[in-house]
MDTraj code that builds the backbone (N, CA, C; nanometers):
import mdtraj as md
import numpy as np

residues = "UNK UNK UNK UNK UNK UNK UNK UNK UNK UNK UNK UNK UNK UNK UNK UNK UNK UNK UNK UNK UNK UNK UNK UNK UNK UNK UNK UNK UNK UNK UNK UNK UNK UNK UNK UNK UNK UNK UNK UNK UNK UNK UNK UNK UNK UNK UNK UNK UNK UNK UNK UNK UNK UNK UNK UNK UNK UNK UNK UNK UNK UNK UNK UNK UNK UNK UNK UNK UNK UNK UNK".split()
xyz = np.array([
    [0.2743, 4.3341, -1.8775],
    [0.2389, 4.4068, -1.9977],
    [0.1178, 4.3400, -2.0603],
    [0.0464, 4.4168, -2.0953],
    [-0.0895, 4.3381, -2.1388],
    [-0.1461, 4.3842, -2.3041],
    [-0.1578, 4.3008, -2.3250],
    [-0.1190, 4.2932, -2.5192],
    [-0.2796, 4.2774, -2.5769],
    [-0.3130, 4.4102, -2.6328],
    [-0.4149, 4.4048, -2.7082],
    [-0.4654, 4.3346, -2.8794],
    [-0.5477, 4.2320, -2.8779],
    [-0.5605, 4.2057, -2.9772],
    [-0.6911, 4.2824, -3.0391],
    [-0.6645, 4.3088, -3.1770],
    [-0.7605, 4.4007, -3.2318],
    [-0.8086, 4.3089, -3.3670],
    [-0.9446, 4.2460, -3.3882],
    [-0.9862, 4.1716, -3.5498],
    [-1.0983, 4.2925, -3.6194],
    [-1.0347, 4.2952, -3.7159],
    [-1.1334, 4.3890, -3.7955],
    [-1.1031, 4.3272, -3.9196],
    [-1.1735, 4.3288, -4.0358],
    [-1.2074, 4.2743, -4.1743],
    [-1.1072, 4.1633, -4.1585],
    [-1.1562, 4.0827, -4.0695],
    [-1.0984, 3.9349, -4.0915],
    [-0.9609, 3.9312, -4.0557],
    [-0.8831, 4.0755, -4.0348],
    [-0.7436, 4.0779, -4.0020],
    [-0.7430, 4.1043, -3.8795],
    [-0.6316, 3.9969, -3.7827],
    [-0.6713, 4.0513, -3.6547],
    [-0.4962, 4.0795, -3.6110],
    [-0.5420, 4.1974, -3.5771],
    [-0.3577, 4.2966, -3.5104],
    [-0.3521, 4.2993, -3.4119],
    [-0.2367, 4.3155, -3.3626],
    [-0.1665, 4.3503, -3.2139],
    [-0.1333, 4.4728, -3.1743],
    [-0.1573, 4.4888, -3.1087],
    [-0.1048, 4.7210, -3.0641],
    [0.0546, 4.6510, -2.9942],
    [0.1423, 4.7157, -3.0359],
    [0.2938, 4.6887, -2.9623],
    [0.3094, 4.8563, -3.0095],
    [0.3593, 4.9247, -2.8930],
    [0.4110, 5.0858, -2.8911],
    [0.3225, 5.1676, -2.9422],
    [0.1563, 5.1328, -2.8961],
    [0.0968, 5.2221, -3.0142],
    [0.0880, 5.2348, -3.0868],
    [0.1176, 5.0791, -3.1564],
    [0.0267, 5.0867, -3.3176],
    [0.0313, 4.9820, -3.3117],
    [-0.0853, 4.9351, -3.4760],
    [-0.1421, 4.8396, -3.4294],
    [-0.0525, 4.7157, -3.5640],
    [-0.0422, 4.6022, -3.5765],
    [0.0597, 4.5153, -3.6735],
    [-0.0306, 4.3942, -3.6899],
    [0.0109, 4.3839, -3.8261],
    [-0.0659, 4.2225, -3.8702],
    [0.1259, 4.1487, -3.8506],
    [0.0716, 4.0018, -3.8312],
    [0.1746, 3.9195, -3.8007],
    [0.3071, 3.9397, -3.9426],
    [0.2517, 3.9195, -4.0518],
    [0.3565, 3.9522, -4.1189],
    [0.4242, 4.1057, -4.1227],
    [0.3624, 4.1873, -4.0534],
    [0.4389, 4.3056, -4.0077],
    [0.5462, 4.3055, -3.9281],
    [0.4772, 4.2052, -3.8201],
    [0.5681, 4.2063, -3.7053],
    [0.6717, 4.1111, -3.7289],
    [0.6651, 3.9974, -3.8151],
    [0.8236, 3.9304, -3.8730],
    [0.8977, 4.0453, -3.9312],
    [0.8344, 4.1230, -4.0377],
    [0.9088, 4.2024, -4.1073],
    [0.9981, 4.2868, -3.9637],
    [0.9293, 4.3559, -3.8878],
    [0.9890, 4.4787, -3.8090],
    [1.1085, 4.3647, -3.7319],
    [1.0779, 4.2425, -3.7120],
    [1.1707, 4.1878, -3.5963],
    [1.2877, 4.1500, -3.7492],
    [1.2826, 4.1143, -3.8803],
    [1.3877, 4.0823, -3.9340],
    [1.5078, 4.2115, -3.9590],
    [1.3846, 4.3783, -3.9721],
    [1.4622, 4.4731, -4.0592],
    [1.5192, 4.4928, -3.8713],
    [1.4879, 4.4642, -3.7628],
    [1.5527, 4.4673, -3.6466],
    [1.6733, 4.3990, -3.6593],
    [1.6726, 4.2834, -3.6904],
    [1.8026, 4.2000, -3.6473],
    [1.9081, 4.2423, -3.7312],
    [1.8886, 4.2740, -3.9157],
    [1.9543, 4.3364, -3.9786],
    [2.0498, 4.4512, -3.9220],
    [1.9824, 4.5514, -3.8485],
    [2.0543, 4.6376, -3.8105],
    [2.1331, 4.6107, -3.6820],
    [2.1336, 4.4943, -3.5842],
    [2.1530, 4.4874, -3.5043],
    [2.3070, 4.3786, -3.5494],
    [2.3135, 4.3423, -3.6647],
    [2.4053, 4.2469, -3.7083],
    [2.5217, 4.3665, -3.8095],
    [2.4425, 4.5054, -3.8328],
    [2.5482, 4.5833, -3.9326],
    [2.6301, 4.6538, -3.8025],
    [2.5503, 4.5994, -3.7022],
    [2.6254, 4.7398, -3.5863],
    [2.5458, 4.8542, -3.5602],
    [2.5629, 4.8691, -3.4533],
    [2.5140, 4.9841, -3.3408],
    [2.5755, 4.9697, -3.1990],
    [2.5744, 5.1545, -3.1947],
    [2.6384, 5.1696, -3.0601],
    [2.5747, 5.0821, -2.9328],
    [2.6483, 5.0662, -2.8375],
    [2.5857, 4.9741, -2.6805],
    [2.4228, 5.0378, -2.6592],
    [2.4146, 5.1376, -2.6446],
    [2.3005, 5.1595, -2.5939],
    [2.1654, 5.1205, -2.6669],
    [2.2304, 5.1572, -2.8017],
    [2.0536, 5.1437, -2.8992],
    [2.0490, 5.0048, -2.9426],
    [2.1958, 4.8905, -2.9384],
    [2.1773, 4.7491, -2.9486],
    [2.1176, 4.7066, -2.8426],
    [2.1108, 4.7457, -2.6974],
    [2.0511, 4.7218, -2.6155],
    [1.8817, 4.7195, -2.6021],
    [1.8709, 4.8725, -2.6690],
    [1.7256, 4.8978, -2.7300],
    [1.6652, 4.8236, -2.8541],
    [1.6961, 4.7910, -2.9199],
    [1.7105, 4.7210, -3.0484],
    [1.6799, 4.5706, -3.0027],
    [1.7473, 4.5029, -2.8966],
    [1.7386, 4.3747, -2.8705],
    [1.6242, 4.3772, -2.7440],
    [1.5992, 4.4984, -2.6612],
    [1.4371, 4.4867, -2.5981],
    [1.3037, 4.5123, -2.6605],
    [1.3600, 4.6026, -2.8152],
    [1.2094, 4.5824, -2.8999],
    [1.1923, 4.4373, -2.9280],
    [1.3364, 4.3817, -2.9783],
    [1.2773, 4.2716, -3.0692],
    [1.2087, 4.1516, -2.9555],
    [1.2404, 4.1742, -2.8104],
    [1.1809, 4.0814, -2.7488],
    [1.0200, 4.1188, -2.6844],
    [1.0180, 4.2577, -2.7425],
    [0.8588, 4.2616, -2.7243],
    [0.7591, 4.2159, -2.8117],
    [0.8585, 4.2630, -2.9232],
    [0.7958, 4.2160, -3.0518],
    [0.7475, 4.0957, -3.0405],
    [0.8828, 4.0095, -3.0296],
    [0.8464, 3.8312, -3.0682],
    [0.7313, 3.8019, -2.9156],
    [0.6668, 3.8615, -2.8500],
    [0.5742, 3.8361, -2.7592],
    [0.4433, 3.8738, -2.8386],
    [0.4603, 4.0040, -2.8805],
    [0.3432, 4.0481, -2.9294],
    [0.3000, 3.9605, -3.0308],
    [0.4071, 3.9240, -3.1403],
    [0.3787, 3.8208, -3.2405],
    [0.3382, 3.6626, -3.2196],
    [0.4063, 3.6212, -3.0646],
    [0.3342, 3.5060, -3.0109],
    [0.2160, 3.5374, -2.9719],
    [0.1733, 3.6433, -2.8779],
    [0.0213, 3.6475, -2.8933],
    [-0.0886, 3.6616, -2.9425],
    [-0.0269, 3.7176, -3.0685],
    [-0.0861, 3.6918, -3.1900],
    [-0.1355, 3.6146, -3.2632],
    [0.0086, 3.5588, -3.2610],
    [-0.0616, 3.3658, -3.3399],
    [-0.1058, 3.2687, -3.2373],
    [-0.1108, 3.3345, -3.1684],
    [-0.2269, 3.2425, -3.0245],
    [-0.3268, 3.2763, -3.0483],
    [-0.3850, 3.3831, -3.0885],
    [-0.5234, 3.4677, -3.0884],
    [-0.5573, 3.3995, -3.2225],
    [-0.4989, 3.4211, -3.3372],
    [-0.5673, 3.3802, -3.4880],
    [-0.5923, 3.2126, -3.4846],
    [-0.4922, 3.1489, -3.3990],
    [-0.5395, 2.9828, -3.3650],
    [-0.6458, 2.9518, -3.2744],
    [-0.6921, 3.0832, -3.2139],
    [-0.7869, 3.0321, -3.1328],
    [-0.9466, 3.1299, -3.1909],
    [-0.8688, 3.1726, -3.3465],
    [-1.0158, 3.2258, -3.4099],
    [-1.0791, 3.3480, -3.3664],
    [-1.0104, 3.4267, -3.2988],
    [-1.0519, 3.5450, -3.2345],
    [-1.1158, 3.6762, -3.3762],
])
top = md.Topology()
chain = top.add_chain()
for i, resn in enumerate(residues, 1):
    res = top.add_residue(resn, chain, resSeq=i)
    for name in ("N", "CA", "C"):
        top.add_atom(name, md.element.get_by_symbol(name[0]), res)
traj = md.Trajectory(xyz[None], top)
């Protein structure tokens, strides 16, 4: 999977599913993730639920790889 970084006005985002996230987006989406994944959900969409959040936390590591390396 190959993870686009995007810097525009000094903010630089990640595209994960076709759109694009600043890092504190992507904590937010992986916390309001775990929330729901801790109130309950059926097998299938906890399943889905726990492969976003591991794209996520990639996209968000490559992220803060990219802003440490000043991109």
């Amino acid at each position: 999977m190959s993870t686009q970084i995007i810097s525009t006005n000094d903010i630089i985002r990640v595209e994960f599913c076709g759109h694009l996230y600043a890092a504190d987006e992507l904590r937010e989406a992986i916390w309001l993730t775990n929330i729901e994944l801790r109130n309950g959900l059926p097998k299938r969409e906890r399943l889905e639920a726990q492969q976003q959040i591991a794209g996520m936390e990639l996209a968000l590591q490559a992220l803060t790889e990219a802003e440490g390396e000043g991109r």
